[in-house]
N, C-alpha and C positions, 0 to 999 in steps of 0.2 A: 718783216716786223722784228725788231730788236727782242731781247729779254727784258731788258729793261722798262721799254713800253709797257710788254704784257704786262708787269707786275703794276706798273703803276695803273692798267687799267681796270686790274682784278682787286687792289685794294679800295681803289675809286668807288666801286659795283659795292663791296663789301660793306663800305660805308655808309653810302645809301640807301643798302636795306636795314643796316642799324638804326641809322635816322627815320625810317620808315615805321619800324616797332616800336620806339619808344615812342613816339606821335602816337600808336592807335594802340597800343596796349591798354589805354585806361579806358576805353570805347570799347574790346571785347572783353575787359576783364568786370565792366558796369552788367555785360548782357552775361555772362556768364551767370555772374549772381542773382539775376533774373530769371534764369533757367531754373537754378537751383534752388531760390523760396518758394517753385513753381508746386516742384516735386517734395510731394509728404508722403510715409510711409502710410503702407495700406492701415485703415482702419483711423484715420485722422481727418478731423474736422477743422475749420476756424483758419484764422489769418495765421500768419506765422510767427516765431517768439512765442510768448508767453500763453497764446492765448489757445495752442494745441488743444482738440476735443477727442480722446481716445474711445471709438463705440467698444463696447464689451459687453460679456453676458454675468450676471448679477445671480449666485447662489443662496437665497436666505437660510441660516443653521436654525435649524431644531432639536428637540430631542429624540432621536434614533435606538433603536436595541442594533449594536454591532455587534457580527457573531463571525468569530477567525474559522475559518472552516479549509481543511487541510483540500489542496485541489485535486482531480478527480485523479486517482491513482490505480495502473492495471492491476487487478486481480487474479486468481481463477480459484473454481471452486471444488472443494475434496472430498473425497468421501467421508461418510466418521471411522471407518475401518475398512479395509483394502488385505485383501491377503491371496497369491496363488498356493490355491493346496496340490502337497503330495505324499504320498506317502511313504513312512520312516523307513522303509524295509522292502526288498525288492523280492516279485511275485508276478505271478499270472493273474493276468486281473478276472475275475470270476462274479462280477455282481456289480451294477451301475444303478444308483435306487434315488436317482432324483432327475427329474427335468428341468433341460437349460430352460433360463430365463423366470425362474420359481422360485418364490420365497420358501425358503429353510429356516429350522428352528437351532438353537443351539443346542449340540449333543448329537445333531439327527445323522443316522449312516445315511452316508452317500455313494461308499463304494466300497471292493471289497479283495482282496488278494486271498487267492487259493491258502487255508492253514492249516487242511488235514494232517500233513507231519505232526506239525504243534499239537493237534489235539491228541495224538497218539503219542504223543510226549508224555503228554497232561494226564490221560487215562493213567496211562503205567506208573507217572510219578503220584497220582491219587491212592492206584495201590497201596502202591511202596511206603506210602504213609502210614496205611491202614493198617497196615502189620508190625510199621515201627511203633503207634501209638502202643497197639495190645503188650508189645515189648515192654517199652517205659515201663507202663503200667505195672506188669509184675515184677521188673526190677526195683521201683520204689517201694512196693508190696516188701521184698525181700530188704531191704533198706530198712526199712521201719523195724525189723526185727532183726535186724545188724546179722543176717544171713548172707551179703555182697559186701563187698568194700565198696566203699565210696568211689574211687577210682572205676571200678568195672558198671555202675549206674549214671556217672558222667559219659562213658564211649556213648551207650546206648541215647543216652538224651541228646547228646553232639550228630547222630547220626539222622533223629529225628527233625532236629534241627537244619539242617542238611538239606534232607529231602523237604520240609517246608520252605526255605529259601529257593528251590530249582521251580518250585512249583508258581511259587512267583514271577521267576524270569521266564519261565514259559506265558503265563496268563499274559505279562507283559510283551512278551514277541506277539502272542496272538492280536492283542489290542494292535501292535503297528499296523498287522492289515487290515484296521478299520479304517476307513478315514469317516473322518464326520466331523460338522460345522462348528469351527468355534465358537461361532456367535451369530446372532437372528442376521439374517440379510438374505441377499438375491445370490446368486449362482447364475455366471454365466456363459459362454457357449464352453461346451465340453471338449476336452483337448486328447483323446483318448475312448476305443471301441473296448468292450468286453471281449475279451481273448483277447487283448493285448497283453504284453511282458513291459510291467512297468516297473524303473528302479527309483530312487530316491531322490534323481532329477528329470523324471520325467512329471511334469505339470497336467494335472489332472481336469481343475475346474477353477475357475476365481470366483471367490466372495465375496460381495460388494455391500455395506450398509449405508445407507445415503440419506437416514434419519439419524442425527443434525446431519446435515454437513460441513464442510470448514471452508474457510475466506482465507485463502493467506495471500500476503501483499506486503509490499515492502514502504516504509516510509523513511524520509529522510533524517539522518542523525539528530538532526538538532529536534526532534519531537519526542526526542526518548524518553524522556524524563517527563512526556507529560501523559504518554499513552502507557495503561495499564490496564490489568484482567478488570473489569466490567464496564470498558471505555465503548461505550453506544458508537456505531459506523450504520452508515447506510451504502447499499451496495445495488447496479442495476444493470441489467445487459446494455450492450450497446446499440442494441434494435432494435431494445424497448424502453417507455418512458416510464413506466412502473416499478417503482422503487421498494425495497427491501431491508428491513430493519436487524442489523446482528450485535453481537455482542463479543468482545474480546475476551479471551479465557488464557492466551499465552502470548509471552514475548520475547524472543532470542537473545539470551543473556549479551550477546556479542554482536557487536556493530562489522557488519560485510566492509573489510578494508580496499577493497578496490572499488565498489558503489558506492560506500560512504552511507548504506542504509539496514535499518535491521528489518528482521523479519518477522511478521503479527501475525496470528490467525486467529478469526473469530469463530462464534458458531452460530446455524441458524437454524431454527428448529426444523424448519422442510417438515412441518406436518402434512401428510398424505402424500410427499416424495414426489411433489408436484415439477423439482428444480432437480437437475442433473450434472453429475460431479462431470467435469472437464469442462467445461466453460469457462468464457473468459467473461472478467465483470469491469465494473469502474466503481471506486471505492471511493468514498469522499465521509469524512467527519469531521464533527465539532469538536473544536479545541477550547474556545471558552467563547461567553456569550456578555455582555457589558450592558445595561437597561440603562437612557438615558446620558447615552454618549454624545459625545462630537465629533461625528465624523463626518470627512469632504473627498471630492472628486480626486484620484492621485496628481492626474496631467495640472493640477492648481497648485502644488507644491513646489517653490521653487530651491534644488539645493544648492547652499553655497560651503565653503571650506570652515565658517563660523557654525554653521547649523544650515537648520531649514526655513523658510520662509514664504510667507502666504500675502498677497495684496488683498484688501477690504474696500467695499467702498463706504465713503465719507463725506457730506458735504459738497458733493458732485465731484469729487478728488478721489484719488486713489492712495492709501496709508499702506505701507508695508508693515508686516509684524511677524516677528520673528515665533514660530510653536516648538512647542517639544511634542515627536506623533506617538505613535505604540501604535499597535496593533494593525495589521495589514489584509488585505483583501485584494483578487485581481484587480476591485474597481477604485475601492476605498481603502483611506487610512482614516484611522482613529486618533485626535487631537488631544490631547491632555493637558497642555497651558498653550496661552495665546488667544485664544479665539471663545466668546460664547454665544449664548444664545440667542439670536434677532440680529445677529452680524449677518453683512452680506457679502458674501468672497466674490471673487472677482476670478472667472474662471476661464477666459479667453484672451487671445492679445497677449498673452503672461510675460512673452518676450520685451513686447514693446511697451510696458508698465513702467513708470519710474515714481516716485514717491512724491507726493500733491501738484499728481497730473491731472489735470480735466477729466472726466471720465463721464462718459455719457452710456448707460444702461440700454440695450437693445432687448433684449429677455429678462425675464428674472425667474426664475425655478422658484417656486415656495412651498411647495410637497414634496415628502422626501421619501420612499420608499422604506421598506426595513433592508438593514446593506447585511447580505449573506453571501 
């Protein structure tokens, strides 16, 4: 077989499967479109064109109390006072006068460093006073009757002087080997026997006050400006459903640049010292509360590059309308124009919505919850 043949046999072939599709091309392109009026997307009723029925679920608006409420934030909670005691000045410890795990009063000795030196300091320098007063004494005598010169009645007063100043810094060494509680609280496990040699870093006993205690927590920048000292928080462990009411007292002039959060503490009164500092909590509060709002479901909001926008129904249609929102919540947003009251939003389908589309109600919600 030539070349020539072939070609003419292969354009032959080629020709009449041309002639073959354009014959049947308008026979599968009739069924194609048949296939395809077949198929309606999910949630579509009715014949095709015009007369689409989109089911959907139907929100009625009411009037609501919306409350912004900051979301549950980890905590833990503090003493009101925290201190390891030691004492100023290093000694043999000679006296331990409190039991771990006991409440102490402020003031009260708790323990004690050998200060017989000191006090045989103190004695002699008590003397030594005692003799410099009778001195004074007759050199002013003699003073008075211009018997001294003024010069030889100052030695004597500067020495007096003297020895009342030593007798101080003695009394004051003595006090170092006291230690005793700066303020009411607990005491607890002792870190340190009697007959020990304790100096100025060795850790004696901690002090713990746990009436209030403190909440500190951190929350996000952008709340700074609205939490302040008597801003109400609620705070609850995470094992229990029992919740706890505190109150803000301080707030970190300065925002944590690599969190991006500052840092609060509240206090809670812990009457009867029922709650124990080192726990962790979950903090959550109120940011403000609104009576007779409008607020809707979020996943109903549809955003676009102009704003935001909400479908309603209508007429058995669905009406698009553009809101301006405010105020947020995990579940809900708070509406301010666009929508009010006895509207019915249109809360599912949201995708497949277009503006006076058939719309046919499968639910309708008409009790609304308070949204916190």
């Amino acid at each position: 077989m030539t070349t020539k043949r072939i070609i003419r046999i292969t354009t032959t072939i080629v020709i009449i499967i041309v002639l073959v599709g354009i014959i049947l091309y308008p026979k599968f392109k009739s069924m194609l479109g048949k296939e395809q009026g077949n198929t309606m997307p999910t949630g579509m009723r009715g014949g095709f064109g015009g007369n689409q029925i989109l089911m959907s679920s139907g929100y009625v608006i009411v009037p609501t109390q919306f409350t912004e409420m900051i979301p549950p934030i980890p905590g833990s909670l503090l003493p009101d006072e925290e201190v390891d005691l030691a004492f100023e000045t290093s000694g043999k410890v000679v006296g331990i006068f409190f039991e771990e795990g006991t409440r102490v009063k402020k003031g009260e000795l708790l323990a004690k460093i050998n200060d017989k030196p000191l006090q045989a300091q103190l004695l002699k320098l008590q003397a030594q006073k005692k003799l410099s007063e009778e001195k004074e004494f007759r050199q002013r005598q003699l003073l008075d009757r211009d018997a001294i010169s003024r010069e030889s009645y100052d030695q004597v007063a500067t020495e007096l002087q003297s020895i009342e100043a030593d007798i101080m810094l003695i009394e004051a060494r003595i006090a170092e080997t006291e230690l005793r509680a700066p303020f009411d609280g607990i005491v607890g496990l002792r870190m340190i026997s009697e007959g020990a040699y304790a100096t100025t870093q060795t850790k004696i006993i901690r002090l713990v006050k746990n009436s209030p205690l403190k909440i500190e927590f951190p929350v996000n920048e952008r709340y700074s400006g609205e939490i302040a000292p008597g801003f109400p928080i609620t705070f609850q462990f995470t094992d229990e459903s029992e919740k706890y009411e505190a109150k803000v007292y301080a707030v970190d002039p300065k925002v944590n640049i690599e969190m991006r959060t500052i840092t609060v503490r509240a206090l809670y009164p812990n009457i009867g010292e029922k709650l124990k500092p080192g726990r962790s909590v979950k903090v959550t509060a109120q940011l403000s509360q609104i009576d007779n709002a409008i607020s809707i479901p979020t996943e109903a909001v549809i955003a676009e590059m102009e704003g935001e926008k909400v479908f309603v129904y209508k007429n058995g249609k669905a009406e698009q309308v553009k809101v301006e929102l405010g105020l947020r919540t995990e579940s809900h947003v708070q509406v301010k124009e666009g929508l009010h009251f006895g509207d019915t939003l249109l809360t599912t389908a949201i995708l497949q919505l277009r503006q006076s589309l058939p719309v046919k109600l499968d639910t309708i919600v008409t009790n609304q919850p308070l949204v916190q």
